[in-house]
N, C-alpha and C positions, 0 to 999 in steps of 0.2 A: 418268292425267293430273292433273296440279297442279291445286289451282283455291286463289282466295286467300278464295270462301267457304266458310262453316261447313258442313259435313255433318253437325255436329250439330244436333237440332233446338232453338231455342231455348226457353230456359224465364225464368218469370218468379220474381221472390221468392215470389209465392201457391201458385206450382209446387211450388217448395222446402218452403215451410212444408206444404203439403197432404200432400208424401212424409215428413218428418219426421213429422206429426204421425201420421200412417197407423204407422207404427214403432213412437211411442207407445203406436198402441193408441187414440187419438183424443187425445190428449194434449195438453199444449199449448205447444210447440217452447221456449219460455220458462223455463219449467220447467227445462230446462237446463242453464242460463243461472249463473254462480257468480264469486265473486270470488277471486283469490286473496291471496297473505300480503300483499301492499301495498295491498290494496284495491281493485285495477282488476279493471273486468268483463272477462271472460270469456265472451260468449258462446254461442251452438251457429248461429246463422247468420249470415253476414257479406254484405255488398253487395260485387259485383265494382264497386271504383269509383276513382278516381284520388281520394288522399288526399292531404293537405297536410304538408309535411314540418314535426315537433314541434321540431326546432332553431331556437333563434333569431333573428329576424326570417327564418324560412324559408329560409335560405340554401341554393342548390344545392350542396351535396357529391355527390363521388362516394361508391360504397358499396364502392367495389375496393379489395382488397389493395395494396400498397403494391408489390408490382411482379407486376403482372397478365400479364406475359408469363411469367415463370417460371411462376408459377402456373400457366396452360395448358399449359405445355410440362411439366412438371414435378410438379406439385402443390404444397401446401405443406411446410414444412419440418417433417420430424419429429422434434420435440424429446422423448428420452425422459429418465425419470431415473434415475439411478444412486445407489444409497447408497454413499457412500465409505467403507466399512468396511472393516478390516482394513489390510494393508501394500498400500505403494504399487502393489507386483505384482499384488495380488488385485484393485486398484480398476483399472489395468493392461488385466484381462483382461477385466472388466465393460464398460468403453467398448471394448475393440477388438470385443468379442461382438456390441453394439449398431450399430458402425459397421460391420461386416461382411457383418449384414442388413439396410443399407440406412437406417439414421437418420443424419438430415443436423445431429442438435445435442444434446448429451450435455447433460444436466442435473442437475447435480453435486449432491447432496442430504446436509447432514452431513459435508462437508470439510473437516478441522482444521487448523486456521494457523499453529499450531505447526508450526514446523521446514517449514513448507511449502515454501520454495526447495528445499532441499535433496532433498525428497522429487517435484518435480517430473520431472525428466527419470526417473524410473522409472515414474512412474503416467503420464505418456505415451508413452510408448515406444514409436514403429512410427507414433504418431498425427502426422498431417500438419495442425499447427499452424494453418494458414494456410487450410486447407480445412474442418476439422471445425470444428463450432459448440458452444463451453462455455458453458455456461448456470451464471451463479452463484447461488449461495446460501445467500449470506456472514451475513445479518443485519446485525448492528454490526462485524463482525469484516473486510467487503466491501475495506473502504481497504487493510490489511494483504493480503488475497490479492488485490487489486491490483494492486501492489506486485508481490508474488512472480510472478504473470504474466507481467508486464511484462519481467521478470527475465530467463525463460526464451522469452520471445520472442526480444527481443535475440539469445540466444546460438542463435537459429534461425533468425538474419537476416531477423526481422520486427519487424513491431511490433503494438501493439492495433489501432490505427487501422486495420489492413489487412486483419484479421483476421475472423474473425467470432464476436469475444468478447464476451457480455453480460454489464457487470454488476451490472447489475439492483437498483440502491439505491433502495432506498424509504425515505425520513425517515420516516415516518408509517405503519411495518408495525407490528403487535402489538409491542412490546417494544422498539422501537426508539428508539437514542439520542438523548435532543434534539437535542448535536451535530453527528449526522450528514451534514444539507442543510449547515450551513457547509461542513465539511469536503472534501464531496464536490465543493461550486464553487469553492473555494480549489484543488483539484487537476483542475477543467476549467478553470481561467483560468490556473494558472501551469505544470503541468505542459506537458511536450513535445506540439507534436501528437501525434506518433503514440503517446503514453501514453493516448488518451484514448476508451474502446471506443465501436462506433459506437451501441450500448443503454446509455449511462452509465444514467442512470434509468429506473425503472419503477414502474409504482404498481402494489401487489401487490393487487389486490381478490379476487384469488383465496385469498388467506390471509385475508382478514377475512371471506368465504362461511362459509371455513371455520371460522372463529368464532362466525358465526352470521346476517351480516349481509343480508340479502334481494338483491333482483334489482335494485331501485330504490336502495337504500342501497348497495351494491356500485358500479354505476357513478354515483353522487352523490359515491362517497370517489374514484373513479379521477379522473375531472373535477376535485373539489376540491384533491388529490395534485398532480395535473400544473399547473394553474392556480398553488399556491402556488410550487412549484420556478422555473414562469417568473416570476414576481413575484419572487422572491427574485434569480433570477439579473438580471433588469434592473437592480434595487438595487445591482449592483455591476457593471454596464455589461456585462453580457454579450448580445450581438446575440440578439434572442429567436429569430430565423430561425435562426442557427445552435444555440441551445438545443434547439430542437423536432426537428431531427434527430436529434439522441439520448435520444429520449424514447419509453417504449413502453408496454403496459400489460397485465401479466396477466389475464383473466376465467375464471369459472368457469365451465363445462359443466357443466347437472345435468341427470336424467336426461327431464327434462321436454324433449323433442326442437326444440318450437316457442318456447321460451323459450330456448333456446341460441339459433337461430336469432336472435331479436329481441333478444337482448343484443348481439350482434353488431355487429347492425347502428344499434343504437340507442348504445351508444359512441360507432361513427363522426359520427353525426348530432350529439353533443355537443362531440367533438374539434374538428368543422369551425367550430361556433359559438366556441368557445375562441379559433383561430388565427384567425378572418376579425375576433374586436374586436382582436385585433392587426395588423392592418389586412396580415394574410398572406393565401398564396392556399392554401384548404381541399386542393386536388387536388395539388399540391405539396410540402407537407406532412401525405402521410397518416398516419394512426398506426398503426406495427406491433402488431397484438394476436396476445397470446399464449392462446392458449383451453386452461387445464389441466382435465381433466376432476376433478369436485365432488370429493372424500376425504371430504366431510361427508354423502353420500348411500349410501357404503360399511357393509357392516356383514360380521360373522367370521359371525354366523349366515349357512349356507348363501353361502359367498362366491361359489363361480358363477356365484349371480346377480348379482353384478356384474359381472362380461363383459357381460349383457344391458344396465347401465347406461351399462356404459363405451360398447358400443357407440350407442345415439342419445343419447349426451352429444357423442361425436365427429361423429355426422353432423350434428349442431345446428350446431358449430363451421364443418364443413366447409361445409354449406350458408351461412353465415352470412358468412362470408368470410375465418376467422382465418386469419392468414397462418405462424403455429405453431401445433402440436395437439401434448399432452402427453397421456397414459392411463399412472397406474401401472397395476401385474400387482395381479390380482381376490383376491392374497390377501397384498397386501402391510402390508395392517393386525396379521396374527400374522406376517411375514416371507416373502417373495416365494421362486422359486425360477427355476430357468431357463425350464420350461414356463409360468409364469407370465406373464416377462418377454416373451419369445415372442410369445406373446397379444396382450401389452398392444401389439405393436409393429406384426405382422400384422393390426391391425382394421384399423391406418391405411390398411398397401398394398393390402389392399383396397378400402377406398373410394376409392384413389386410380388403382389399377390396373384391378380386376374394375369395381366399380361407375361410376367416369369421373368423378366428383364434382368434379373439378378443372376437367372442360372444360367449364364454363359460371360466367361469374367473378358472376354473382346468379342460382340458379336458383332462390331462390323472390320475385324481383318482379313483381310485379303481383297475389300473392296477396291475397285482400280479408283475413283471418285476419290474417294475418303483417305484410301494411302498417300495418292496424288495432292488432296487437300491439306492433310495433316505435315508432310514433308514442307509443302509450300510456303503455311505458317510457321512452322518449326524454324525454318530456315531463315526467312524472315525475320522473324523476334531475333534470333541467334545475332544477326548483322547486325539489326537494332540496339540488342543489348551491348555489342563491342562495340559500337559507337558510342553510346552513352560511360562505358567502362575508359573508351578514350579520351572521354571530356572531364574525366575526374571522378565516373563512378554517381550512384545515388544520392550520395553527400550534396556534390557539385548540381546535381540536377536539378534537388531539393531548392538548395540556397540559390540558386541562381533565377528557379521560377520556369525551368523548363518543362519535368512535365505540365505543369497547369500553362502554361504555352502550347504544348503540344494537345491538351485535351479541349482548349478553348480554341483551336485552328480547326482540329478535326470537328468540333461540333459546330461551327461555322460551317462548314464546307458541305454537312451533313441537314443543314437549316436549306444550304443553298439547293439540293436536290430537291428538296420536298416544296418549296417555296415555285419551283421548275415544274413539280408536278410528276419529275424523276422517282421519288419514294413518296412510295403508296402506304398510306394503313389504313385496312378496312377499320371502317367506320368514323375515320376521319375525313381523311382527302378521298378517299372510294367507297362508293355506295353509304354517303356519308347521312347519321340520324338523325333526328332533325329534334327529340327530347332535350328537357332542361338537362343540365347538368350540374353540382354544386363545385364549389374551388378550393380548392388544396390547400390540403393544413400545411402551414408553415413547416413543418418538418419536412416536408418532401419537395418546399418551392428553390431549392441549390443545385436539384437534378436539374442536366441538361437534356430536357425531354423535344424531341422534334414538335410531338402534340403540342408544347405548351403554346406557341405561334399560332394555332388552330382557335386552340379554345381561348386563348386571348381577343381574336379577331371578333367567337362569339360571344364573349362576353359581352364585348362594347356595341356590337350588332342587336342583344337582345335588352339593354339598356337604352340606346338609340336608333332603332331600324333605322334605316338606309332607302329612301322615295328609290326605286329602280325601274324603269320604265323602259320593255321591249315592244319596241316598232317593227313589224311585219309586214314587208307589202307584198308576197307571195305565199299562196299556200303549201307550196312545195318545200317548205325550209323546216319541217318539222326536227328532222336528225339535229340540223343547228341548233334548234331551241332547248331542245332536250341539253345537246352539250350545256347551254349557259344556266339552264336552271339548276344542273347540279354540277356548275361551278360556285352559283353561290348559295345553293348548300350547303357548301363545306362553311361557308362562313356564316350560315344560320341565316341568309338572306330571302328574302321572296321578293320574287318581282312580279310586279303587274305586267300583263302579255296584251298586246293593243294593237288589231290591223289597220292598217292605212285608209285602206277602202271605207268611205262615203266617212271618216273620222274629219272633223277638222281642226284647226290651228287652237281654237279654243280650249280642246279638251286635254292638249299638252300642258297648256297654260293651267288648267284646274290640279290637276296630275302633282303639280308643283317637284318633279323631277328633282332627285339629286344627281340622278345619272339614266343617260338616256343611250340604248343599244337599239344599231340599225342592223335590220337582220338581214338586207338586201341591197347589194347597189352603195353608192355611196350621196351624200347631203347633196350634195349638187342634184341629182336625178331628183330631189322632191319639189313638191311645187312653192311656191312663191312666199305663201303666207306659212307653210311650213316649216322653210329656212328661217323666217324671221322669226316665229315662234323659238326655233331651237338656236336660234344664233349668238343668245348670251350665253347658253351652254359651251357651244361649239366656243367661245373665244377664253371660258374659264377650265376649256380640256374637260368636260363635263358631260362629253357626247363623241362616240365610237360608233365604230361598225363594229359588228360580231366577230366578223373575223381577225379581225385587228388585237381582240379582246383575247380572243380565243388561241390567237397565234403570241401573244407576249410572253417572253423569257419569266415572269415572276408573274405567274392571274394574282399566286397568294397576297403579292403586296399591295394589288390595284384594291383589291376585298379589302386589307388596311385601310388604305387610306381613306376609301367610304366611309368609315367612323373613326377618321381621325388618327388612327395609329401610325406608328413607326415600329417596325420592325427590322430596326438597323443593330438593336443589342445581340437578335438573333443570330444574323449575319456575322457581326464580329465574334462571336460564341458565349457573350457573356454574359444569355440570359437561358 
């Protein structure tokens, strides 16, 4: 029998805190407790309690999808991507493979605008125009494959308008033309209706993660992106009501599950404050997000585990409420293959089909964590964005070079953790693999990937190993040893392990040493012919104690420099 009381028994926060602390060990639940890259707490117990929404004089927004019945009936749209390489046939068979299993929106990546009328009706061929969802990604190039679109609509007795073509101009993406916002509202005010997709703009926050940009600076640029385009379009009498319909916004998924989640939802919360000072209604004008999962949290070591990424980047999205989810394939950084692509496509229908994710359009509200979270970001970007609105707006921030300032700090600062040994990613820096691994196609080497530091280190390690020679004069230093072997690990290194007992001077000298770790004690305690064995070591910084090694602020750069590298572009963010 029903009842609409608890069966559970109730507990208080002293409850909480007495079982956490017992977990401890007697601990002190606070202890926990940590900030992350933008400086908000984090901490390990939350009050179940009704929180006050971080948007804007508080405004009620919804937090739904922008059409909440498909959603439930449906799920969201799966947007995958496709690299357009090769002839038009081979790109052809790419999207029909993708539409075949079930993705509802092809994500065209690397498409060349050359001769691209011409080359349309083969690259979609069998593809039902008006049904399937193109996803562009044009850069500067967007207006010209437009254009060609447009083209090929027509002769398919459509048009964009009808269609479900995005695409997706962002004035204000890495590299983008100053240009480009003219142009792009000169052909939404004069062009034909039905020329005109129902996603002309998007603000791409997902390409500036990828550069390096944090969770707070990511949607501080998507707010400031969308806010300039309608400013601009007003300036030339365009009804902002009908602007904000074709307006969307990329976000990144990283593999942080509960930060996917509060990005989500914390957008929404800023979107709403946007259109209610335009005296619109929040619920009426939702904003379509597109949630692509991180490419900046990806690495070639050990790519597998990236499926594990990919997967709660996607549940973050899903639970959060994007109303598109993108996952490239877990080895698309050395070039993807079909199994890959597969993968990438199959997490979704799972969360959509097996797991149900879709029939509940907020399954995490009322969480204290996640309310707590999502306020905290919200509020956050909010500040962020009236700071950037007070320096002149997107425009200013553009031209002056600040986000790519702010995205080459933040990925610095984000090099220097991991370099600390602060950020961890299995199967890089923790429990790290010791397989080949191949190097990244040019299209993916402008991410600012923490990995790329790692696998740089082994590249030049499995080109030139590195002589490493541990001296042991106790056998009780096993725990130590263990530490330094899989520090250099991470850098693809092996070292020879060598005790002292009954060893002599000579067999240092054969060893021929580029670097020599003492596991005990320090140089002075060894005997005679020892020292002088290791003493042109010792005066070329060539020879350590383990501890010494083991306790330094950057192990990652000492791993450098043993084959030569510098890892100073890391540090400044601008590699």
């Amino acid at each position: 029998m029903s009842s609409t009381q608890s069966k559970f028994p109730s507990a208080s926060r002293e409850d909480w805190h007495a079982l956490v602390s017992a977990a401890l060990k007697g601990g002190d639940p606070q202890s926990l407790d940590r900030l992350d890259e933008d400086g908000l707490a984090i901490k390990a117990l939350y009050d179940v309690t009704s929180y006050a929404l971080a948007s804007p004089d508080a405004c009620a927004i919804t937090r739904l999808p922008v059409n909440p019945a498909s959603h439930i009936a449906h799920g969201w749209d799966i947007c995958q991507p496709v690299m357009a390489e090769g002839s038009a046939k081979d790109i052809n068979r790419l999207i029909l493979d993708e539409l075949h299993d079930g993705v509802g929106t092809i994500w065209l990546q690397g498409l060349q605008t050359s001769d691209l009328a011409d080359h349309l009706p083969a690259m979609m061929q069998d593809v039902v125009f008006a049904a399937a969802g193109i996803h562009l990604d044009a850069g500067n190039d967007v207006m010209a494959q437009i254009g060609a679109f447009a083209g090929f609509a027509k002769k398919a007795d459509t048009n964009l308008a009808a269609s479900r073509f995005h695409a997706n101009i962002d004035p204000f993406a890495p590299a983008a033309d100053a240009d480009l916002l003219a142009s792009a509202l000169a052909h939404f005010v004069l062009a034909d209706v039905g020329d005109v997709p129902p996603d002309m703009f998007r603000a791409q926050g997902w390409r500036w993660h990828n550069q390096g940009m944090t969770a707070v600076q990511e949607i501080a640029y998507i707010l400031a992106s969308l806010t300039e385009i309608l400013r601009q379009g007003v300036a030339r009498d365009i009804d902002p009501a009908r602007l904000a319909k074709h307006m969307s916004a990329s976000l990144a998924l990283p593999a942080d599950l509960f930060e996917g989640i509060a990005k989500c939802r914390a957008l929404r919360h800023g979107w709403g404050g946007i259109v209610s000072a335009l005296g619109l209604d929040p619920d009426a004008h939702r904003l379509c997000i597109h949630g692509a999962v991180s490419i900046r949290m990806f690495s070639t070591v050990d790519s597998e585990i990236n499926m594990l990424r990919t997967t709660t980047a996607l549940l973050g999205g899903a639970i959060g409420g994007a109303d598109q989810l993108s996952a490239h394939a877990h080895n698309c950084l050395t070039g993807d293959n079909l199994l890959g692509r597969r993968l990438a496509r199959m997490q979704q229908h799972l969360l959509i089909d097996e797991s149900g994710l879709s029939r509940s359009l907020d399954p995490a509200g009322g969480a204290g964590f996640i309310e707590n979270r999502t306020d905290q970001l919200g509020l956050a970007a909010w500040l962020a964005f009236q700071q950037m609105e007070a320096g002149g707006g997107a425009i200013a921030a553009h031209q002056t070079g600040q986000f790519t300032t702010m995205a080459r700090r933040a990925a610095g600062q984000r090099y220097s953790r991991l370099a600390a040994g602060d950020l961890t990613l299995v199967g890089v820096n923790l429990q790290p693999d010791s397989r080949a691994f191949d190097a990244v196609l040019p299209y993916w080497r402008l991410i600012r990937r923490p990995a790329a530091a790692v696998e740089m280190v082994r590249h030049a390690a499995a080109q030139n190993p590195p002589r490493i020679l541990i001296l042991q004069q106790q056998a009780d230093l096993v725990p130590q040893l263990a530490k330094l072997r899989g520090l250099f690990a991470i850098g693809g290194m092996q070292p020879v392990h060598m005790r002292l007992e009954g060893t002599n001077a000579d067999a240092v000298d054969l060893a021929r040493p580029d670097l020599v770790i003492l596991l005990n004690g320090d140089f002075d305690s060894l005997d005679g012919a020892m020292q002088s064995a290791l003493s042109g070591l010792l005066d070329a910084g060539k020879a350590m104690t383990g501890d010494s090694l083991l306790d330094d602020s950057a192990p990652l750069e000492k791993l450098a420099s043993l084959v030569g590298l510098s890892l100073e572009s890391f540090r400044k963010g601008d590699a």
